[in-house]
C-alpha positions in Angstrom: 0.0 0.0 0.0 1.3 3.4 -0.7 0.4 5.9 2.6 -1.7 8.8 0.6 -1.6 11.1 3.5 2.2 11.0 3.7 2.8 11.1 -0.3 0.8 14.6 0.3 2.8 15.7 2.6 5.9 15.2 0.5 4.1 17.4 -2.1 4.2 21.1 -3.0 0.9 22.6 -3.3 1.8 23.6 -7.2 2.2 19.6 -7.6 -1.3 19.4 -5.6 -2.7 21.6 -8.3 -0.7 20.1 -11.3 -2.0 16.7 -10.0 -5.0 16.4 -7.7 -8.7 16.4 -7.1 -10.9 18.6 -5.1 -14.2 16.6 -3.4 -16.5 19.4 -4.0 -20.2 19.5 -2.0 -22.3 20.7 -4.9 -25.0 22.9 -4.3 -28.3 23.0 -5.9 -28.8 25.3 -8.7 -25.4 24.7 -10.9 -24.8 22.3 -13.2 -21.9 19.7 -12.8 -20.0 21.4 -15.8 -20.6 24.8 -13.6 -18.9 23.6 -10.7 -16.1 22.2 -12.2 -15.5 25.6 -14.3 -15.6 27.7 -11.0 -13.2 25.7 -9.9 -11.3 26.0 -12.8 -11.2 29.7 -12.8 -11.0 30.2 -9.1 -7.8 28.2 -8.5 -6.7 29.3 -12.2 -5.5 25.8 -13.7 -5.4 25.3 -17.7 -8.2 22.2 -16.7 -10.7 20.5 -14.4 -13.2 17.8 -14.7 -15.8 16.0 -12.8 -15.8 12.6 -11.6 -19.9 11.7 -12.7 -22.5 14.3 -13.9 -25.1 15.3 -11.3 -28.5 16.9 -12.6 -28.8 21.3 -11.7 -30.7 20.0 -8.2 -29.0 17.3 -7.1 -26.7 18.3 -4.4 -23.6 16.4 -2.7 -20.3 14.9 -3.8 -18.9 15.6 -7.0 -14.9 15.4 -7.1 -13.5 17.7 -9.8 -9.9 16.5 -11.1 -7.4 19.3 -11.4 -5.0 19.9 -14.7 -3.1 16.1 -15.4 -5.1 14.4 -12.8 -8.1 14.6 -15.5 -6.5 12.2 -17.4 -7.8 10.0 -14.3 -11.7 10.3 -14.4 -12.2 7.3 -16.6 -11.2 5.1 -14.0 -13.4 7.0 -11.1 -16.7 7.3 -12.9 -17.9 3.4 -12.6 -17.2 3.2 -8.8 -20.5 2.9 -7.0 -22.6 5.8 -5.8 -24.4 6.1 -2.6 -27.5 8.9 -2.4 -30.3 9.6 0.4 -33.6 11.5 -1.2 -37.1 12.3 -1.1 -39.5 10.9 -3.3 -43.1 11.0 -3.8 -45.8 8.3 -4.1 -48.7 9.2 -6.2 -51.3 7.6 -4.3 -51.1 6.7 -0.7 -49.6 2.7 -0.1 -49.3 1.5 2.9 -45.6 0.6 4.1 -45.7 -3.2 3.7 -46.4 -2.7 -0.2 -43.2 -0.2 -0.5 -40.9 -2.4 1.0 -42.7 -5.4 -0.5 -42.4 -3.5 -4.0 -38.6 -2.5 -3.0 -37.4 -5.7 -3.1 -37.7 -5.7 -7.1 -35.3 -3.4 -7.5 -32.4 -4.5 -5.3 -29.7 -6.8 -7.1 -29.1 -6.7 -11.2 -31.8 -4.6 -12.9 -32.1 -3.6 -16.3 -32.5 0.1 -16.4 -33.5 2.0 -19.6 -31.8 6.1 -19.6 -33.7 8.6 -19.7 -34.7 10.8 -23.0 -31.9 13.5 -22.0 -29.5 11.2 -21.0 -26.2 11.5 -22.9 -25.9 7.6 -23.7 -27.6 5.4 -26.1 -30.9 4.6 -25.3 -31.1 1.1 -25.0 -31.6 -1.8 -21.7 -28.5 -1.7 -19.6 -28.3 -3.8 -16.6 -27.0 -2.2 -13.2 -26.6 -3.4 -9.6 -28.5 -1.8 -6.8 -26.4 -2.6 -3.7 -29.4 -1.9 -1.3 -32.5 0.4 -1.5 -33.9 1.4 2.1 -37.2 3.5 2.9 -36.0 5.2 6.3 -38.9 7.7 6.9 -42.6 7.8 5.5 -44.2 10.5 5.9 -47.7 10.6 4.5 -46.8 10.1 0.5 -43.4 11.1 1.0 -41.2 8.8 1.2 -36.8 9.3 2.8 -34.7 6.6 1.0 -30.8 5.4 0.9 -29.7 3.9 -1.9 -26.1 1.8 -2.6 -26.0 1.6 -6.6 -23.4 0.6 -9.4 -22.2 3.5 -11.2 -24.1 4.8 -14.0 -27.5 4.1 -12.4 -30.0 6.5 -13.1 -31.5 7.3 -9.7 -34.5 9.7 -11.0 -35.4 6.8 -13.3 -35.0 3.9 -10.4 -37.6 5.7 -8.8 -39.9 6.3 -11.7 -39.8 2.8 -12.3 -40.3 2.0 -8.7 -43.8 4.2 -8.9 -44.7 2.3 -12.1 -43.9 -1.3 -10.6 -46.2 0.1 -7.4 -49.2 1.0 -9.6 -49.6 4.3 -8.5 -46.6 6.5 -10.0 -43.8 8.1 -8.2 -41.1 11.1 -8.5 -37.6 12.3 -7.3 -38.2 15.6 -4.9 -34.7 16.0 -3.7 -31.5 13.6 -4.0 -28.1 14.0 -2.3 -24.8 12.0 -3.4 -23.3 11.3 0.0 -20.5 8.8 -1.5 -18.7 8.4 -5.1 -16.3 5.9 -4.6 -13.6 6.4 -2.5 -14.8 10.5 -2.1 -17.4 10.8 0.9 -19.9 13.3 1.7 -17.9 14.3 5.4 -14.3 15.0 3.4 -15.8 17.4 0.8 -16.0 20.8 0.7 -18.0 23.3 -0.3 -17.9 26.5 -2.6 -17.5 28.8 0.1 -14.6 27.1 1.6 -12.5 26.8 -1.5 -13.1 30.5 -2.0 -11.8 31.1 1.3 -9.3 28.4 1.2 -7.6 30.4 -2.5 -7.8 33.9 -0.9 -5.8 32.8 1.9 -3.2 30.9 -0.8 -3.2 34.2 -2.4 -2.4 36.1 0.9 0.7 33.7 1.0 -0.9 30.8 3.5 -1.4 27.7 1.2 -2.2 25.2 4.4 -6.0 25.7 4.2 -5.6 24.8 0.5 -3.3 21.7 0.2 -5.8 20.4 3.4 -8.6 20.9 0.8 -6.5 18.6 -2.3 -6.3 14.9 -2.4 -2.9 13.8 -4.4 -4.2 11.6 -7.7 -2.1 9.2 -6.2 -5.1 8.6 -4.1 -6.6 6.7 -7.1 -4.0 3.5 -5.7 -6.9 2.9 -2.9 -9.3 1.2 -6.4 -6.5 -0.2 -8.3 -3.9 -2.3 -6.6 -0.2 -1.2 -6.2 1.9 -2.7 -7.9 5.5 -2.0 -7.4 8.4 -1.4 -10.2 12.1 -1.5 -10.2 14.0 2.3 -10.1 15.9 1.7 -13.7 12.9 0.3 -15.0 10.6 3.5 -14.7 12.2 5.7 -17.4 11.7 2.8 -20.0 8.1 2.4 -19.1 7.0 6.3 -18.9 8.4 5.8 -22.5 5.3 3.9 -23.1 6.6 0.6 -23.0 5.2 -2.6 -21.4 5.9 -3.8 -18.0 7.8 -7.4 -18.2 8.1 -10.2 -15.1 11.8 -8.8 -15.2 10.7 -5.3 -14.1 8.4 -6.2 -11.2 10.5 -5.7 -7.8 8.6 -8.7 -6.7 6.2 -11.6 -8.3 2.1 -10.6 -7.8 -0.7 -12.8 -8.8 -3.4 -10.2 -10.2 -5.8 -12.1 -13.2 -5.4 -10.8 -16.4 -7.9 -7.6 -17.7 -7.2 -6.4 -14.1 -6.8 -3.0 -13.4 -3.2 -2.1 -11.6 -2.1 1.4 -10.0 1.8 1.1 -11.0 4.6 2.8 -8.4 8.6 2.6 -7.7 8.6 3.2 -3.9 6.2 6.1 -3.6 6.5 7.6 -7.4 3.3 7.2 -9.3 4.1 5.6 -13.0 0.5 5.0 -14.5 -2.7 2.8 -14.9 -1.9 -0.2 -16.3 -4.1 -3.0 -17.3 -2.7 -6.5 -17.0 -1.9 -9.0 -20.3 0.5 -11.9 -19.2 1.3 -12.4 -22.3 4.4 -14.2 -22.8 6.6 -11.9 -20.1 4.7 -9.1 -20.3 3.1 -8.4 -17.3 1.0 -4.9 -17.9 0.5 -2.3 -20.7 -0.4 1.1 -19.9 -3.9 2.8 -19.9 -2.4 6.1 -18.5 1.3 6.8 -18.1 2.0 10.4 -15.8 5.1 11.8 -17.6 7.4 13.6 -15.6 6.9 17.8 -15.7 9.1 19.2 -17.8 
């Protein structure tokens, strides 16, 4: 395991920036694109992007990626995503036919996207972790949700109205965890604001508290480590052989790897073992120049 919290220490906050993420709490009212913009402009990077579009109301985590560390979002955005929300029953039903009616939509389900949705419209299976009522209150219902990335929340609960007979909609949603980014380690608007005027004012510790390094990505994929000479060969581009592994790891093939020497990130790699190659890269972080 590489130790994130001291790898950040190590760091400058100009490598922060060239190479982090930010867990913003996203207010209503903005879209995801918005968010990630302000950031953007506030902290004055050439780049940022978000980690998993959430609609203009939706509130809660949304993790923007910060100049090179964009590079990284393909590998966030299918880590599952964990919401509480309010929705409402069309009819009144009592609670035994909720949670009777809930347990169609826990496991695999096949979810069609909405119209506005960005993706193709056809049947697309998911996983709902778990699906809880916690609070009725007259035809207002207070849910959790644990759900496989790419789930379409306002469309889980439309379907859950239709499967119930009487109809249903989303009133509010919040994403309290995306991933390995959780609801009580973001930070909202107003703090990063504050956070940049006091980085301005020469005190960057309330910023760098506020950036995760990318390295943080190692706690999905697992570490695997490189030898020293071999790391210049394979930022190159090249593959990673048995030879260059400091020591033998059994990982299937397909598997996704987080690739280090000591505590220097290399890539994402995606392993072959094909004859003695072990890994070819996905991503490769070249060295600033």
């Amino acid at each position: 395991m590489v130790n994130i919290q001291s790898l950040k220490n190590k760091k400058s906050i100009k490598e922060l920036l060239e190479f982090g993420i930010i867990n913003i709490d996203k207010p209503s009212g903005p879209t995801s694109f918005d968010v990630s913009d302000f950031v953007r402009k506030t902290l004055g990077l050439r780049k940022t992007s978000h980690f998993g579009t959430l609609d203009p109301k939706v509130t809660g985590v949304l993790p923007i990626a910060l100049n090179r560390a964009c590079k990284l979002t393909g590998f966030f955005l299918g880590e599952d995503k964990e919401y509480v929300g309010i929705m409402r029953i069309h009819e009144p039903v009592s609670l035994d036919e909720l949670e009777k009616t809930l347990k169609n939509f826990k496991g695999k389900i096949k979810q069609l996207p909405p119209v506005k949705s960005r993706v193709k419209r056809e049947l697309r299976e998911r996983e709902v972790k778990s699906f809880n009522i916690l609070e009725k209150d007259g035809q207002d219902i207070l849910f959790k949700t644990e759900v496989q990335g790419g789930t379409y929340i306002r469309k889980l609960i439309h379907d859950f109205g239709e499967k119930l007979g009487v109809g249903a909609h989303m009133l509010e949603l919040r994403r309290i965890r995306a991933g390995i980014f959780k609801e009580e380690d973001s930070v909202n608007l107003y703090e990063l604001e504050k956070a940049v005027i006091e980085y301005k004012s020469g005190n960057e510790e309330l910023l760098k508290k506020l950036i995760s390094p990318g390295e943080v990505i190692s706690q999905i994929y697992s570490v695997v480590q490189i030898k020293e000479e071999s790391a210049m060969r394979i930022l190159r581009g090249q593959p990673i052989y048995n030879k260059d592994l400091v020591k033998n790891v059994k990982i299937e093939k397909d598997n996704m790897i987080s690739v280090f020497t000591i505590d220097r990130f290399i890539g994402i790699f995606k392993v072959v073992l094909e004859n003695e190659i072990f890994a070819k890269a996905e991503f490769v972080l070249q060295p600033i120049k």
